[in-house]
CHARMM internal coordinates of N, CA and C (Angstrom, degrees):
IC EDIT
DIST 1 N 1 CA 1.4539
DIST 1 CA 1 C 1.5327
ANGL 1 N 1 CA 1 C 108.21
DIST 1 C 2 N 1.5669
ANGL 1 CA 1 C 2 N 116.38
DIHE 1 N 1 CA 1 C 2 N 132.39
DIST 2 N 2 CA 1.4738
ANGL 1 C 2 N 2 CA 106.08
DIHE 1 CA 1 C 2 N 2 CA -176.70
DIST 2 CA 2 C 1.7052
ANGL 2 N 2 CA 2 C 108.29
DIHE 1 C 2 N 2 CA 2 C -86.48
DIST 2 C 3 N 1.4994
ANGL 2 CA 2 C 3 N 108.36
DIHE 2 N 2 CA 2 C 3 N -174.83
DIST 3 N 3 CA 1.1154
ANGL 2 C 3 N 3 CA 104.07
DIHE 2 CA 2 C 3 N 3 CA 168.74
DIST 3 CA 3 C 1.7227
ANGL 3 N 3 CA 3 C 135.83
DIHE 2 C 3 N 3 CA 3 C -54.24
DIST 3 C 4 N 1.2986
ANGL 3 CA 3 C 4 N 105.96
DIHE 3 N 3 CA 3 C 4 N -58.43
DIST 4 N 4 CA 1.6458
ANGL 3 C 4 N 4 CA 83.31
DIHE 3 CA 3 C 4 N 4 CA 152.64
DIST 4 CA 4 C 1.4237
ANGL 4 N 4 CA 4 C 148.38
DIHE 3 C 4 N 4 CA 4 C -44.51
DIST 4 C 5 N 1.0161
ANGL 4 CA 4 C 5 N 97.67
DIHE 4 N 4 CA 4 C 5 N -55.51
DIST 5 N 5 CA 1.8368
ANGL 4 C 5 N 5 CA 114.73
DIHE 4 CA 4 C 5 N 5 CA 172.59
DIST 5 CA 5 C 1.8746
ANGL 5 N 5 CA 5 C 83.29
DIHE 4 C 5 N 5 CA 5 C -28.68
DIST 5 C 6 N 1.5893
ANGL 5 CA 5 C 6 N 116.35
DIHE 5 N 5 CA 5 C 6 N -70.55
DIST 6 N 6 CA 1.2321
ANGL 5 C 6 N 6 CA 119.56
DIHE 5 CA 5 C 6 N 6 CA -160.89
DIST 6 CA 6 C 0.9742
ANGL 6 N 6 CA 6 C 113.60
DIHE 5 C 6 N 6 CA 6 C -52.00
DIST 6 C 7 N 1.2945
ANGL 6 CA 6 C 7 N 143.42
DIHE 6 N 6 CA 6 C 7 N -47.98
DIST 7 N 7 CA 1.3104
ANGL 6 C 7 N 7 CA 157.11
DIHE 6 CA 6 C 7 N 7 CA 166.25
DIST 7 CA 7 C 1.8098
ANGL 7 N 7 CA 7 C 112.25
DIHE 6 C 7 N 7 CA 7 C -36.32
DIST 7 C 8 N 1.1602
ANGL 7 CA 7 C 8 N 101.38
DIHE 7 N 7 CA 7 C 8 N -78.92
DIST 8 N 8 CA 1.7565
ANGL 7 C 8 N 8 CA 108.57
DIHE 7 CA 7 C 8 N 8 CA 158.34
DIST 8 CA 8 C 1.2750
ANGL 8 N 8 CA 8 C 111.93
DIHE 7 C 8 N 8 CA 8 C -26.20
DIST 8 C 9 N 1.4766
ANGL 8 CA 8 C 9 N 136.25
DIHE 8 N 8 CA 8 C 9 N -53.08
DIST 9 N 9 CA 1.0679
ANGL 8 C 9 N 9 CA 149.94
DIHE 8 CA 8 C 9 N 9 CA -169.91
DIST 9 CA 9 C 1.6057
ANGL 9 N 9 CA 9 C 109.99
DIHE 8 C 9 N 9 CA 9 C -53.14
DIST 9 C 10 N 1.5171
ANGL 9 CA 9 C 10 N 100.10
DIHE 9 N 9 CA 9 C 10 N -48.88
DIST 10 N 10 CA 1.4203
ANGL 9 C 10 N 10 CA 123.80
DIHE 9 CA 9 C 10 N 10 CA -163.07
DIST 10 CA 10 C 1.3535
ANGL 10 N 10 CA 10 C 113.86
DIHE 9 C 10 N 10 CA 10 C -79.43
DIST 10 C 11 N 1.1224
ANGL 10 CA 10 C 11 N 94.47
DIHE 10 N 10 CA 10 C 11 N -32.29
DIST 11 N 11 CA 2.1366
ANGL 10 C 11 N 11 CA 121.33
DIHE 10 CA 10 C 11 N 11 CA -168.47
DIST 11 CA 11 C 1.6826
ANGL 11 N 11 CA 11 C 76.45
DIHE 10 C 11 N 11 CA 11 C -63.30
DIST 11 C 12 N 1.3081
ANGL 11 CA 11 C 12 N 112.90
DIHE 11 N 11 CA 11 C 12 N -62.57
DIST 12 N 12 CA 1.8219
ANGL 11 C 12 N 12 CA 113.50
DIHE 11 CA 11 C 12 N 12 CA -145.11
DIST 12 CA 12 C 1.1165
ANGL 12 N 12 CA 12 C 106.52
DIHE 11 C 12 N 12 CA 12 C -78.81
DIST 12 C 13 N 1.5497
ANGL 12 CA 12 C 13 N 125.03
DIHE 12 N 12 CA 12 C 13 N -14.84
DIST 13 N 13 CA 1.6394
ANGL 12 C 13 N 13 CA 123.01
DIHE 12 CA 12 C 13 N 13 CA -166.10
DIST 13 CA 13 C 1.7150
ANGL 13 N 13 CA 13 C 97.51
DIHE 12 C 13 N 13 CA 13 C -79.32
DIST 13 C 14 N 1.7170
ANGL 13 CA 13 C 14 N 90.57
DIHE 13 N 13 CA 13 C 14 N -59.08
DIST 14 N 14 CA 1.9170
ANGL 13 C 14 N 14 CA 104.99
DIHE 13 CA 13 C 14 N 14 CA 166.72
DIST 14 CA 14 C 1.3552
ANGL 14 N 14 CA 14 C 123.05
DIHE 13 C 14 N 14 CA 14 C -56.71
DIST 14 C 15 N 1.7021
ANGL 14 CA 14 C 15 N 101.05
DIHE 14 N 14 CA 14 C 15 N 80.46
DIST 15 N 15 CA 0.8817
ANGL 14 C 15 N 15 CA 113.74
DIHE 14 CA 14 C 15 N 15 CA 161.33
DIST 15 CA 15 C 2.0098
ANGL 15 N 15 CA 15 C 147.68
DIHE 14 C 15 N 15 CA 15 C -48.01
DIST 15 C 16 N 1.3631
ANGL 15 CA 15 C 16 N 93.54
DIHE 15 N 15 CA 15 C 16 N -41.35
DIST 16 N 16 CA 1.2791
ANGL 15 C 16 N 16 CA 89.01
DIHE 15 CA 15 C 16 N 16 CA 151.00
DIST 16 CA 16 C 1.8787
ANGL 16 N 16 CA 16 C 145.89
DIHE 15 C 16 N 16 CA 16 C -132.01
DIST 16 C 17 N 1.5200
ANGL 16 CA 16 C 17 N 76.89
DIHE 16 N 16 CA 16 C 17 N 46.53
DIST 17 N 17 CA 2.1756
ANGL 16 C 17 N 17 CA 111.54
DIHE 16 CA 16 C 17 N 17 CA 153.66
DIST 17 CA 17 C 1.7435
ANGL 17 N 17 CA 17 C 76.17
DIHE 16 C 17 N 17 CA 17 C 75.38
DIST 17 C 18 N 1.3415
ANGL 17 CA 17 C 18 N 142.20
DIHE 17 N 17 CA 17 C 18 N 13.87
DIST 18 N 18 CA 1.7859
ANGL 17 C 18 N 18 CA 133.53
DIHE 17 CA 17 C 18 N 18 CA 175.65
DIST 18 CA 18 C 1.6973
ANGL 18 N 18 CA 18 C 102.56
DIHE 17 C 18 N 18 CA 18 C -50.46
DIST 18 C 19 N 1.2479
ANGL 18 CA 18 C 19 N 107.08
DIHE 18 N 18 CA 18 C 19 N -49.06
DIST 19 N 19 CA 2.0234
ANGL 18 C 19 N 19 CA 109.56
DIHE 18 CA 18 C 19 N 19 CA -179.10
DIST 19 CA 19 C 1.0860
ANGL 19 N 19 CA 19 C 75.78
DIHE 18 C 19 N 19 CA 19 C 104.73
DIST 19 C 20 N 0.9631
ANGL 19 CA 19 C 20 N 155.45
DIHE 19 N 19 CA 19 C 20 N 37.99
DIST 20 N 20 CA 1.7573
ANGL 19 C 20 N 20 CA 139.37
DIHE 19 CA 19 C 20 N 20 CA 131.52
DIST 20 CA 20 C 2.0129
ANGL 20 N 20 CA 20 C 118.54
DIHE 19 C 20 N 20 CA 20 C -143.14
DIST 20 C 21 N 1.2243
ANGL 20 CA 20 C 21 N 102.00
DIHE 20 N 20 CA 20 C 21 N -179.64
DIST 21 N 21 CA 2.0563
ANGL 20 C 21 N 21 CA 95.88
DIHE 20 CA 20 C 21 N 21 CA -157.86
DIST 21 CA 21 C 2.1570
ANGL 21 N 21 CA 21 C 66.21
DIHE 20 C 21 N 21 CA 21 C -132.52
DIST 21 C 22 N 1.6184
ANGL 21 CA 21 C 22 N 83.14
DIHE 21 N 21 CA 21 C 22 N 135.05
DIST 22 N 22 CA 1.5992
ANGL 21 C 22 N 22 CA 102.49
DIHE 21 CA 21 C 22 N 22 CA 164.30
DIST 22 CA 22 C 1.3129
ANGL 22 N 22 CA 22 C 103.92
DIHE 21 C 22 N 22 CA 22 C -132.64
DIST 22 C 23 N 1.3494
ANGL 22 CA 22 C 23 N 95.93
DIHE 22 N 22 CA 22 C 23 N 172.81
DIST 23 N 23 CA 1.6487
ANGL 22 C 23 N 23 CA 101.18
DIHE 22 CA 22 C 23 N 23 CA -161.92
DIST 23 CA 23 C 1.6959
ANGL 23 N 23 CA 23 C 110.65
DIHE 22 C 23 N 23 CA 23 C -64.37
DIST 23 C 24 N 0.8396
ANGL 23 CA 23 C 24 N 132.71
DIHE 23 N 23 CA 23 C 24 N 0.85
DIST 24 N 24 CA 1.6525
ANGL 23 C 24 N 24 CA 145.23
DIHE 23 CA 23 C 24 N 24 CA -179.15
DIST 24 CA 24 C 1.7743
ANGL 24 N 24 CA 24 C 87.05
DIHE 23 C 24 N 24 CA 24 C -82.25
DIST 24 C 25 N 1.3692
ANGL 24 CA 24 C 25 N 131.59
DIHE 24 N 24 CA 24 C 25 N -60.26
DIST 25 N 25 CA 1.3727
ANGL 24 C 25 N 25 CA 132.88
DIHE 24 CA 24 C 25 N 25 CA -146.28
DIST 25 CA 25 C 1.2435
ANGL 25 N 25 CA 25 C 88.69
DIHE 24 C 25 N 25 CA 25 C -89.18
DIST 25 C 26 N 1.0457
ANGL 25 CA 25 C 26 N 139.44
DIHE 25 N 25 CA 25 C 26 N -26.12
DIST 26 N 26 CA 1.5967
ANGL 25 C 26 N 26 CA 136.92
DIHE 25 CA 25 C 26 N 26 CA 176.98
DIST 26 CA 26 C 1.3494
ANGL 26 N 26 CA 26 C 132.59
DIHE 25 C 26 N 26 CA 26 C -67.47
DIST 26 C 27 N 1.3171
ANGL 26 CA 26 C 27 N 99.20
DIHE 26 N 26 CA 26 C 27 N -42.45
DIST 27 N 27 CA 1.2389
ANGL 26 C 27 N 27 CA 127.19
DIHE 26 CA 26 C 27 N 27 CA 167.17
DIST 27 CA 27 C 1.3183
ANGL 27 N 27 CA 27 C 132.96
DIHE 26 C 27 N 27 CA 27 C -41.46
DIST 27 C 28 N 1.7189
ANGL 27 CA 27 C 28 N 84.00
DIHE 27 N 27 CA 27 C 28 N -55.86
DIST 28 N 28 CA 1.7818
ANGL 27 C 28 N 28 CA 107.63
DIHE 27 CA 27 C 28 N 28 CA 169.14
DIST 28 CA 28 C 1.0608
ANGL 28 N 28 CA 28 C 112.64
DIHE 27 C 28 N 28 CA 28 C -59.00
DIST 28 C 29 N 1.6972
ANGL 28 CA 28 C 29 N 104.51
DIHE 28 N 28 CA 28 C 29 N -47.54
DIST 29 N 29 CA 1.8424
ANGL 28 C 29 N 29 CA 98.66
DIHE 28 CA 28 C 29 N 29 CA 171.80
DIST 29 CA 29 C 1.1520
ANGL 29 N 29 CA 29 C 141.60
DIHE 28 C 29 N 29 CA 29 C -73.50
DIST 29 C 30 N 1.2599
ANGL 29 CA 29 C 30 N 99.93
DIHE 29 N 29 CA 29 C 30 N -12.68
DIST 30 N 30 CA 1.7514
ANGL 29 C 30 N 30 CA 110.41
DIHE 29 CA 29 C 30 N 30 CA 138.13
DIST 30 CA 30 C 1.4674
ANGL 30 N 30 CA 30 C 146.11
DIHE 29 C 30 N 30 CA 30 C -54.60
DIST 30 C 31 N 1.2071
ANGL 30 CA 30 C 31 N 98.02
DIHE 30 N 30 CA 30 C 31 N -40.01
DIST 31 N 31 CA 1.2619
ANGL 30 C 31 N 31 CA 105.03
DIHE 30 CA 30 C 31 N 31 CA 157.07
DIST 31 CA 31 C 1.1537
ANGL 31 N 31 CA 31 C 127.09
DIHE 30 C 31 N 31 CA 31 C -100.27
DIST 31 C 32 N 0.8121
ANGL 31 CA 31 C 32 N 130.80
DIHE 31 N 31 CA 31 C 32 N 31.43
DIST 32 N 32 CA 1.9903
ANGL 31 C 32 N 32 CA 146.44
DIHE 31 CA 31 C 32 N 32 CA -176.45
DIST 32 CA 32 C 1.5242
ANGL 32 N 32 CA 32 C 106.47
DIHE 31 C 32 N 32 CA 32 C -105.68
DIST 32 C 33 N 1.8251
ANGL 32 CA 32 C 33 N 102.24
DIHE 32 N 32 CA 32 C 33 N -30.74
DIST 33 N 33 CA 1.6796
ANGL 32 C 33 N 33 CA 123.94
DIHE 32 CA 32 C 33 N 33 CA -168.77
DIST 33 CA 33 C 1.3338
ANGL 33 N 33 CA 33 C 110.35
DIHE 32 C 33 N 33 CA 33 C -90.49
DIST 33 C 34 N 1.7696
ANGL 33 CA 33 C 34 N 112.23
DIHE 33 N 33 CA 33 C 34 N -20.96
DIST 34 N 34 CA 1.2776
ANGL 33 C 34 N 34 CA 120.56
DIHE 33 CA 33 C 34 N 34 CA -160.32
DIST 34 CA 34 C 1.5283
ANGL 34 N 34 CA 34 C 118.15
DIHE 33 C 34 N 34 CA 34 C 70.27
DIST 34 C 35 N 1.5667
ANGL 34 CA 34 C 35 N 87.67
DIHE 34 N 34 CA 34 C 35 N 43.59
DIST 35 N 35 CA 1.4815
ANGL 34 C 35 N 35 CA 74.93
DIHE 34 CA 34 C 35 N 35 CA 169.87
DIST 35 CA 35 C 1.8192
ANGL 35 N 35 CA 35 C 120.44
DIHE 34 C 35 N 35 CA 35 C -119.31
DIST 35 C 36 N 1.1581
ANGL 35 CA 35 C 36 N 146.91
DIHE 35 N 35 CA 35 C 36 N 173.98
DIST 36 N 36 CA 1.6717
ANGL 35 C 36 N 36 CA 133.75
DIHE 35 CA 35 C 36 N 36 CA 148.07
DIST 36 CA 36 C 0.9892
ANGL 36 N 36 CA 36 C 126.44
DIHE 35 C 36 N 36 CA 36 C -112.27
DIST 36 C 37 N 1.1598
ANGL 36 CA 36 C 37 N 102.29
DIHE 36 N 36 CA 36 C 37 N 118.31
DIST 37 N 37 CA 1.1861
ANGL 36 C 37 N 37 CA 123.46
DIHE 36 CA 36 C 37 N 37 CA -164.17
DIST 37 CA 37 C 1.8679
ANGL 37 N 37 CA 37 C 103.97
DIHE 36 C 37 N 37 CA 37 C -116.45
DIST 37 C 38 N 1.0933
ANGL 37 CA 37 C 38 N 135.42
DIHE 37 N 37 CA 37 C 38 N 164.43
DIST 38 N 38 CA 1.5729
ANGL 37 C 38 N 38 CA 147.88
DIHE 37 CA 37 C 38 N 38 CA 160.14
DIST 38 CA 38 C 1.1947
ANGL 38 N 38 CA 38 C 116.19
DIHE 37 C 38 N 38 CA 38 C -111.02
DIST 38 C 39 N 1.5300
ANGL 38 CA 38 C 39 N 103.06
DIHE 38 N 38 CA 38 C 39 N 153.17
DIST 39 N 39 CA 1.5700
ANGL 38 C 39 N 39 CA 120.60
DIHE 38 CA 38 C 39 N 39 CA -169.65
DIST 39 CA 39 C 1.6426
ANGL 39 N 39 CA 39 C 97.11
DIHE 38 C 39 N 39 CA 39 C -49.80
DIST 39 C 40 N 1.4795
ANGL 39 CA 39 C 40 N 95.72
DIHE 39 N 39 CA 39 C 40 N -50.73
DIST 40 N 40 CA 1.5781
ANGL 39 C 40 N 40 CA 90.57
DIHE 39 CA 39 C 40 N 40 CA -161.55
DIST 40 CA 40 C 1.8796
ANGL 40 N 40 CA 40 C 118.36
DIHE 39 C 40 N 40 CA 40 C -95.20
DIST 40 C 41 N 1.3823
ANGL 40 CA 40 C 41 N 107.86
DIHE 40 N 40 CA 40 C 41 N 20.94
DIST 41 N 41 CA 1.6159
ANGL 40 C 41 N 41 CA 131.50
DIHE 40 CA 40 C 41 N 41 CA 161.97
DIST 41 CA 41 C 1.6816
ANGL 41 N 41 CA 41 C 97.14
DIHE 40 C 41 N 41 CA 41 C -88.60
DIST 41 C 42 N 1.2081
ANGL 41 CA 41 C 42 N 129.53
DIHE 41 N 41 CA 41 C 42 N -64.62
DIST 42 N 42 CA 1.2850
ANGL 41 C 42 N 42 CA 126.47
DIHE 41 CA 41 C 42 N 42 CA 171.75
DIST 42 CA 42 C 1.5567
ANGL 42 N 42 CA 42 C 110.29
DIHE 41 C 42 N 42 CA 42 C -49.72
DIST 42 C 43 N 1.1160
ANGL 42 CA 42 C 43 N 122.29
DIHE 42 N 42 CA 42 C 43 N -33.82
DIST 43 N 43 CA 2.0759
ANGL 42 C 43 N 43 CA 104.92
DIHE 42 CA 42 C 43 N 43 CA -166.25
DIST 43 CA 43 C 1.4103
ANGL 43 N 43 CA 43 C 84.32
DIHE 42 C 43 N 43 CA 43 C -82.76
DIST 43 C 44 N 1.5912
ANGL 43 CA 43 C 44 N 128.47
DIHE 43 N 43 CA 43 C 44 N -20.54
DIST 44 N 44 CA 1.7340
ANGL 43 C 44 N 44 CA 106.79
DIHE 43 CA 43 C 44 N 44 CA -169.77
DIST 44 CA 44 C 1.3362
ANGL 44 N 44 CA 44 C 81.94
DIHE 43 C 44 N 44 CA 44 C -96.55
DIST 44 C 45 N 1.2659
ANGL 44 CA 44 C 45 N 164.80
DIHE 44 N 44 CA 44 C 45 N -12.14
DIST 45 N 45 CA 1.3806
ANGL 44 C 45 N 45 CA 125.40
DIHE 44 CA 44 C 45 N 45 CA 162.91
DIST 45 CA 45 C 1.5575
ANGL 45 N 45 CA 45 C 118.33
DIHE 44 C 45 N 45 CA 45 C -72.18
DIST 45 C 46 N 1.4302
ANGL 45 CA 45 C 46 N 105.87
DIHE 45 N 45 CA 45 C 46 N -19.71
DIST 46 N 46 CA 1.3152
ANGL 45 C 46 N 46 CA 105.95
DIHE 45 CA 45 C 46 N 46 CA 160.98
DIST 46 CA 46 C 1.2537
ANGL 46 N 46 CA 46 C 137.23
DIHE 45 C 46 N 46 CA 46 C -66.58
DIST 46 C 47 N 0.9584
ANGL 46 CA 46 C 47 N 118.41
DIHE 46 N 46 CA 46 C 47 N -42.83
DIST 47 N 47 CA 1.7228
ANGL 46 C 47 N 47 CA 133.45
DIHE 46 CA 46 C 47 N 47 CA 161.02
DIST 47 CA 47 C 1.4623
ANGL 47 N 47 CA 47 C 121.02
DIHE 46 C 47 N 47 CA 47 C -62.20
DIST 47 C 48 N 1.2058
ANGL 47 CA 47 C 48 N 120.51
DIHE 47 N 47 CA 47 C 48 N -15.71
DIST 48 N 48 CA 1.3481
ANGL 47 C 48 N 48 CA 139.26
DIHE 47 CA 47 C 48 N 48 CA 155.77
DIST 48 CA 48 C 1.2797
ANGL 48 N 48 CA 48 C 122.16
DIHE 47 C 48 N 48 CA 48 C -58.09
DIST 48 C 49 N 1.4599
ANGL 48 CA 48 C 49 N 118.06
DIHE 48 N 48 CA 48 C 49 N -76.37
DIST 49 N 49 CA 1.5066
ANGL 48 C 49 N 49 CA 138.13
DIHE 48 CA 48 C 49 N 49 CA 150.45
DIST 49 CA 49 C 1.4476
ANGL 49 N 49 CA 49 C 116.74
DIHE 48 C 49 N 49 CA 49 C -38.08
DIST 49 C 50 N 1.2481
ANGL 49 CA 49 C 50 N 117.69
DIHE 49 N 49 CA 49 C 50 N -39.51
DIST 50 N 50 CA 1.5738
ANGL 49 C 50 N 50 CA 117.19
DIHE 49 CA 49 C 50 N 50 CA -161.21
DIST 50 CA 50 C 1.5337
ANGL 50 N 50 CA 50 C 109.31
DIHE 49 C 50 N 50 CA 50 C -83.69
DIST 50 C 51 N 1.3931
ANGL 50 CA 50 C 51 N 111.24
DIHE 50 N 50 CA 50 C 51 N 83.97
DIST 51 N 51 CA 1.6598
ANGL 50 C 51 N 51 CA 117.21
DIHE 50 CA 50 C 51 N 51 CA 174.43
DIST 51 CA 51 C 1.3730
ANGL 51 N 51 CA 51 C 134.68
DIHE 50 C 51 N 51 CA 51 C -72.22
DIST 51 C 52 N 1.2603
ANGL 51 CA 51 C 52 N 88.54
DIHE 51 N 51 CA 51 C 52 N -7.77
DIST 52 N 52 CA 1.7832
ANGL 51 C 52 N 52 CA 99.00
DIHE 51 CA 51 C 52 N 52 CA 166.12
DIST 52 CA 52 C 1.2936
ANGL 52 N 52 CA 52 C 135.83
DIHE 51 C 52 N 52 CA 52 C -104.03
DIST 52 C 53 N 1.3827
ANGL 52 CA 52 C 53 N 93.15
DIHE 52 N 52 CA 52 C 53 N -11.29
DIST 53 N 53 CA 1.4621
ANGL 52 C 53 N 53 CA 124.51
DIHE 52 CA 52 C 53 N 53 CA 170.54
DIST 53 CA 53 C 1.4969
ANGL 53 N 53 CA 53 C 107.70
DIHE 52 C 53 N 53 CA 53 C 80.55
DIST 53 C 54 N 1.0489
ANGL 53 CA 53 C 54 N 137.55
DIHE 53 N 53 CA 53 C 54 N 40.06
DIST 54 N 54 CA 1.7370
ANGL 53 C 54 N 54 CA 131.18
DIHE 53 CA 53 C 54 N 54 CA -173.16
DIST 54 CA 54 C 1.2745
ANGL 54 N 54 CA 54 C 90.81
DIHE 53 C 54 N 54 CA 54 C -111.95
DIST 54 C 55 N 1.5516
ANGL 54 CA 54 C 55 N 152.51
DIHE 54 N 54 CA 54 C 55 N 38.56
DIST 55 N 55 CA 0.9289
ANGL 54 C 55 N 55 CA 135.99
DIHE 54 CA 54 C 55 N 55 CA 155.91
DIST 55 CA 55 C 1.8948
ANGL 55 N 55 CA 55 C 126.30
DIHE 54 C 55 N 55 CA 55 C 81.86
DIST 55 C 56 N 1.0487
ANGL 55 CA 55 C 56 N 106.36
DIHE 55 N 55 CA 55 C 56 N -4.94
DIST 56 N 56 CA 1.9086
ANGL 55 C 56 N 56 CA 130.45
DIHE 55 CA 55 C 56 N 56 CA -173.69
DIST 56 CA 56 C 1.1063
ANGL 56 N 56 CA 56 C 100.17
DIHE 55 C 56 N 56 CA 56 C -147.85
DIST 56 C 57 N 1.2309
ANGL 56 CA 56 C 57 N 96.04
DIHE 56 N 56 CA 56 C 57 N 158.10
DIST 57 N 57 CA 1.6382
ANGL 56 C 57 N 57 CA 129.82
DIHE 56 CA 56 C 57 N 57 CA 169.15
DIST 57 CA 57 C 1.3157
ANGL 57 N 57 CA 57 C 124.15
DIHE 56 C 57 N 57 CA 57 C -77.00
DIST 57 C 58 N 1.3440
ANGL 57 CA 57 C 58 N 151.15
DIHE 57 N 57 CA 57 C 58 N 93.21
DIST 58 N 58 CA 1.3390
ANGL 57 C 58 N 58 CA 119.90
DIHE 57 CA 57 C 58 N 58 CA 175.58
DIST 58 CA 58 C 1.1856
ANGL 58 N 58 CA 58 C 111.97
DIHE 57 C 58 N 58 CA 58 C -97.49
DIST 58 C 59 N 1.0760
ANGL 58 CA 58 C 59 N 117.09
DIHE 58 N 58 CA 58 C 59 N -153.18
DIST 59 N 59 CA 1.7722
ANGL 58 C 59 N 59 CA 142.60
DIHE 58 CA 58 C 59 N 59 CA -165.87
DIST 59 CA 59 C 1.9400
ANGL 59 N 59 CA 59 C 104.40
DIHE 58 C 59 N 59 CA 59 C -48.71
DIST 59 C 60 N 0.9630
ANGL 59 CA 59 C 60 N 102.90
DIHE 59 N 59 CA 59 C 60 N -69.32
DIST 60 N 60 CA 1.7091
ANGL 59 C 60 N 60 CA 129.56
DIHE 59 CA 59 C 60 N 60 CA -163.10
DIST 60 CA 60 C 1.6287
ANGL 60 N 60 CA 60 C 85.59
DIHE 59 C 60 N 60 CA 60 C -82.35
DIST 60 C 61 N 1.1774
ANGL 60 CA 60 C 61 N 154.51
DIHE 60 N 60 CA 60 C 61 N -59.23
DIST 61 N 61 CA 1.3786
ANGL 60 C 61 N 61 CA 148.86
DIHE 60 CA 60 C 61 N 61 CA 162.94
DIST 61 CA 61 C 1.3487
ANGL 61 N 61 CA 61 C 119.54
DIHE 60 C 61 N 61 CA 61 C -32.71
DIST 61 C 62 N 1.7112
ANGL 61 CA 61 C 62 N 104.20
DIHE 61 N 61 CA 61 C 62 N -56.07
DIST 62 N 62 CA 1.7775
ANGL 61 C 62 N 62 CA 105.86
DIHE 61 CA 61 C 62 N 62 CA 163.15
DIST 62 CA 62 C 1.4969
ANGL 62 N 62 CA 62 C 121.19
DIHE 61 C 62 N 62 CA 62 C -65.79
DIST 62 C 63 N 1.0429
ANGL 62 CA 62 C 63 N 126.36
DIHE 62 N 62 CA 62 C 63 N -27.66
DIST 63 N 63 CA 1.2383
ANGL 62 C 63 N 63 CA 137.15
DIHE 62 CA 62 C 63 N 63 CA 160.13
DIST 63 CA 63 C 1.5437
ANGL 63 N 63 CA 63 C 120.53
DIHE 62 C 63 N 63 CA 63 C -38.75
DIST 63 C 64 N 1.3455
ANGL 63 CA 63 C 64 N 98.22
DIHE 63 N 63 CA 63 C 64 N -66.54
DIST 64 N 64 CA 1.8861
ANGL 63 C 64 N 64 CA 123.02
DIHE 63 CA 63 C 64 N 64 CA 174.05
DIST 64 CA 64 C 1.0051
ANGL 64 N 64 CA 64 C 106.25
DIHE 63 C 64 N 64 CA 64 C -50.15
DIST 64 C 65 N 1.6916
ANGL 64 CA 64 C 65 N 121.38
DIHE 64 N 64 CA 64 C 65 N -51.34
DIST 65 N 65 CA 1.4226
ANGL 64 C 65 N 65 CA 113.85
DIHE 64 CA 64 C 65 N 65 CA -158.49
DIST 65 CA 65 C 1.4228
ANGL 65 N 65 CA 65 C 119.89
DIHE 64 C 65 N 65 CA 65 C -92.89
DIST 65 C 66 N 1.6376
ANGL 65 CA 65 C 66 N 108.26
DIHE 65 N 65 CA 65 C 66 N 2.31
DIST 66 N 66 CA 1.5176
ANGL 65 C 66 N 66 CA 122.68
DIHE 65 CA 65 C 66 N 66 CA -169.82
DIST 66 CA 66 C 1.7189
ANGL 66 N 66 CA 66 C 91.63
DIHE 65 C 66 N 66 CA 66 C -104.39
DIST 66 C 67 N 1.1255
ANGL 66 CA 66 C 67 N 128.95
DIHE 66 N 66 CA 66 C 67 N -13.60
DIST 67 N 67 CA 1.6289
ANGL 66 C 67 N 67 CA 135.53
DIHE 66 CA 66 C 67 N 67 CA -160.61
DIST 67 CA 67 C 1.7667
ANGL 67 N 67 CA 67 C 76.06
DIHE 66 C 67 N 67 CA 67 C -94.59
DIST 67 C 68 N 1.1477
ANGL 67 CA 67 C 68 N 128.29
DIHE 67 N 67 CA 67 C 68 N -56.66
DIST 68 N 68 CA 1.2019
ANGL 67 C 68 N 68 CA 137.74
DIHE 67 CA 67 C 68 N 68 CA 179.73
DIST 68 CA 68 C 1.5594
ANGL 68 N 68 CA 68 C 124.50
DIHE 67 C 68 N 68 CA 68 C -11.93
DIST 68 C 69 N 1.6701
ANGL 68 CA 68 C 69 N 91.86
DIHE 68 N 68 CA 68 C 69 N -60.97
DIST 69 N 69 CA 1.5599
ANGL 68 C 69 N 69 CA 125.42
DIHE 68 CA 68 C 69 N 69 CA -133.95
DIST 69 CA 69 C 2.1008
ANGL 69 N 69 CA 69 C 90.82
DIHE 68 C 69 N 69 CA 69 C -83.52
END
COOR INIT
IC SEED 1 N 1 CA 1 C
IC BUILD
């Protein structure tokens, strides 16, 4: 996926336009995929991803962690 694609990706997950995905917006996208996931399976993929440590994902983090995947 190029950088846009990623971006697009990000725009639609961030639900409300903040510039970062918290575990509430993740969630959803978890279940949007069909997947189950837990509150606290989502905060450790967050804390995983989260290189700056503020608790969310942003832009360049979703980026990293989708280059990852």
């Amino acid at each position: 996926m190029d950088a846009q694609s990623l971006e697009e990706v990000f725009s639609h997950i961030d639900v409300d336009n903040s510039g970062f995905l918290d575990a509430e917006e993740l969630i959803k996208l978890m279940q949007d995929a069909d997947l189950d996931v837990s509150l606290d399976e989502v905060k450790a993929m967050i804390k995983m991803a989260d290189t700056n440590g503020d608790g969310v994902i942003d832009l360049k983090e979703f980026k990293q962690l989708m280059g990852n995947l």
